[in-house]
N, C-alpha and C positions, 0 to 999 in steps of 0.2 A: 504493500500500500504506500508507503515512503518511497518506492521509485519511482510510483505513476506521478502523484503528488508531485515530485521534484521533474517529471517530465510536464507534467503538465504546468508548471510555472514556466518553463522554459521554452513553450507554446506560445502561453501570455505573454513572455521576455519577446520572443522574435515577432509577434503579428504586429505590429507599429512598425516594424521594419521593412518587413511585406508588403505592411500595404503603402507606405511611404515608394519602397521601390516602382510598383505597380501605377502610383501615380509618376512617377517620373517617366516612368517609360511610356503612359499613354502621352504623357505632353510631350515627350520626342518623339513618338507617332506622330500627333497633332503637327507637330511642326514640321516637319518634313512636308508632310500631306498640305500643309500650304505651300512649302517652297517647291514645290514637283505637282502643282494640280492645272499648268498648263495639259490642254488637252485631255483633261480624264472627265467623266459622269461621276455624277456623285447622287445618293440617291436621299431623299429625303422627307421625313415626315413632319407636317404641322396642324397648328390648332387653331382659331383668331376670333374674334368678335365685333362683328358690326354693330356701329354705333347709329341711333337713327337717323335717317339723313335732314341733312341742314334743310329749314322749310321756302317752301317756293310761293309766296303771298299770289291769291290771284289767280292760279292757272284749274281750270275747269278738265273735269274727268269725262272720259270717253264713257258712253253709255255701257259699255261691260265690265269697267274696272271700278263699277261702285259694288259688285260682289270682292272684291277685296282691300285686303288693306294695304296701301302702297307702303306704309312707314314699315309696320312689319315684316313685309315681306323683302324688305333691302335689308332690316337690320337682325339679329340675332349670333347663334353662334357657329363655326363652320370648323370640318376635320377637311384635310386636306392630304396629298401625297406629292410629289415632286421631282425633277430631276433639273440638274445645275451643270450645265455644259462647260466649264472654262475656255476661253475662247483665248486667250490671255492670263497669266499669273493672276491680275487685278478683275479681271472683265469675265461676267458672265454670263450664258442664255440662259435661259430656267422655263419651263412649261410644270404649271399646275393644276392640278384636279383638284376640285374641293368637293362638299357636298354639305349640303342644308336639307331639314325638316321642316318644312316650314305649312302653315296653311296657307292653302291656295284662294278655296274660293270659303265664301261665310254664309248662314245662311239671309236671306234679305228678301224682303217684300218690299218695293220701292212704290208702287203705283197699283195697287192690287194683282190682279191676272197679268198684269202687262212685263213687268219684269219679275222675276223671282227666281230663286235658288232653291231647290231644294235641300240641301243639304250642305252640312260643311264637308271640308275635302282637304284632306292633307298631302303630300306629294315629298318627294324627292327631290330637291332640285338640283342643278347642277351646274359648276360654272367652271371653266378653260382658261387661262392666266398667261399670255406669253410675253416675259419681259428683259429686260435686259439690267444687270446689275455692275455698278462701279464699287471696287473695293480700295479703301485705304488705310492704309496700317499706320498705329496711334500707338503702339505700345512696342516696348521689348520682346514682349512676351508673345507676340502674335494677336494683338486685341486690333479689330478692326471696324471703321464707321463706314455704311454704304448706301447706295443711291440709288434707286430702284425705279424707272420708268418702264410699262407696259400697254399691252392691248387686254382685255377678259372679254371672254362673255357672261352672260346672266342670265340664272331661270331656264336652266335647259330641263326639262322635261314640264312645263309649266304647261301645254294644251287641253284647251276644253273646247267643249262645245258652247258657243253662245247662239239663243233662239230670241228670236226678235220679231215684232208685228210692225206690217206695214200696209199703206194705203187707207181702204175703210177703218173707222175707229169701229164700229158694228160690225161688220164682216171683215177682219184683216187677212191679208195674207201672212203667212208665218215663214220665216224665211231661217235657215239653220247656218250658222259661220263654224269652221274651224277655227279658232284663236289662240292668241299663246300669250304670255308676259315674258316672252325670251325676250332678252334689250342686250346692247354691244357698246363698249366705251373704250376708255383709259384708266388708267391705276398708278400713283406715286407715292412713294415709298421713301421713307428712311429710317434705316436700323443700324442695329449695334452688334459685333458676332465676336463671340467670345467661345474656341474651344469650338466645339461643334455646336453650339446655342446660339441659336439668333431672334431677336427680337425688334419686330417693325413698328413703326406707325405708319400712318399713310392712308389716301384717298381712292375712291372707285367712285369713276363719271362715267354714270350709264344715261343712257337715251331717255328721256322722260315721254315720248314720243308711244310708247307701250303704254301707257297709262291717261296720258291726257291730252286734250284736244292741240294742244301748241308742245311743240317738241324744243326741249330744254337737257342741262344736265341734272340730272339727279345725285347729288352731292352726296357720299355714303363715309362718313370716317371711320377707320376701324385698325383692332389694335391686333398684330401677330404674333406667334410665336412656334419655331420651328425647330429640328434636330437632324441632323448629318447622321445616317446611320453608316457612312461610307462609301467606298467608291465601287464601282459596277465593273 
């Protein structure tokens, strides 16, 4: 029993050592992997949250988009996957997938029989991210501040059907649309990447043109945060 005892102090003795070793070596992994990531994928998974977007005093909604909510439906929370092309030690491409839960449509009686929803309706949505990133290095250690302009789209699986009357108010004719809330923009960005962690702010200006009778930007802020699982 005295030599396990005395073995197992000696456990206790070396695991600080361990694990102190095991961090050095991942941050000379880390570093390398920055100085040699011209030309490599790197593959990457994130989280972020939209914040709801800046308001637009004024502008009037298209007759199918009073079944939802425009604020809600830009803002919430998003899981995401990634890949970061170096194009350049500093520079790189990135294409993302993200995906949201969001509801679609609510239920509404706006005008008795004339508009209505039957029900609420939740969806998948899905939105595509292709941008371009500047990196600059701020630290000894490898700590970098970066700059992120891009194109995404919005609301990819968002289609319904919208049924509408037209002609006689007594006898109308009923006329059926395919529709969607899919909308297409710009996205800027700037974060801070420490180690394999990166953390953004930055803006999504999508089409407001889905939503209401005059097409505008729809101003969405929201906060990221993402992880380097390594290179491909």
């Amino acid at each position: 029993m005295n030599n396990m005892f005395k073995c197992f102090l000696l456990i206790l003795f070396f695991i600080p050592f361990l694990l102190a070793s095991q961090t050095i070596e991942k941050k000379i992994e880390d570093k390398n992997i920055l100085e040699s990531r011209k030309k490599q994928l790197f593959f990457r998974l994130g989280s972020e949250f939209r914040i709801t977007p800046l308001p637009n005093d004024g502008a009037s909604l298209e007759n199918y988009a009073v079944f939802t909510n425009v604020d809600l439906l830009h803002s919430g929370p998003a899981l995401s996957y990634g890949l970061d092309f170096f194009l350049s030690k500093n520079l790189s491409l990135s294409l993302d997938h993200s995906f949201r839960y969001r509801t679609l449509l609510y239920d509404f009686n706006q005008l008795g029989e004339i508009l209505s929803a039957s029900k609420s309706q939740k969806e998948l949505l899905q939105g595509f991210h292709l941008s371009l990133t500047r990196y600059f290095k701020i630290s000894s250690k490898g700590d970098e501040i970066f700059f992120r302009i891009g194109i995404s789209s919005f609301n990819g699986g968002s289609d319904f059907v919208f049924v509408e009357p037209i002609g006689d108010i007594d006898d109308p004719l009923w006329i059926q649309s395919q529709l969607s809330f899919r909308n297409f923009g710009t996205n800027f960005a700037i974060g801070y990447r420490k180690s394999r962690v990166s953390v953004m702010a930055g803006l999504y200006l999508s089409s407001g043109g889905a939503f209401y009778t005059t097409s505008f930007r729809i101003v969405t802020p929201y906060i990221k945060f993402s992880y380097a699982l390594g290179k491909l």
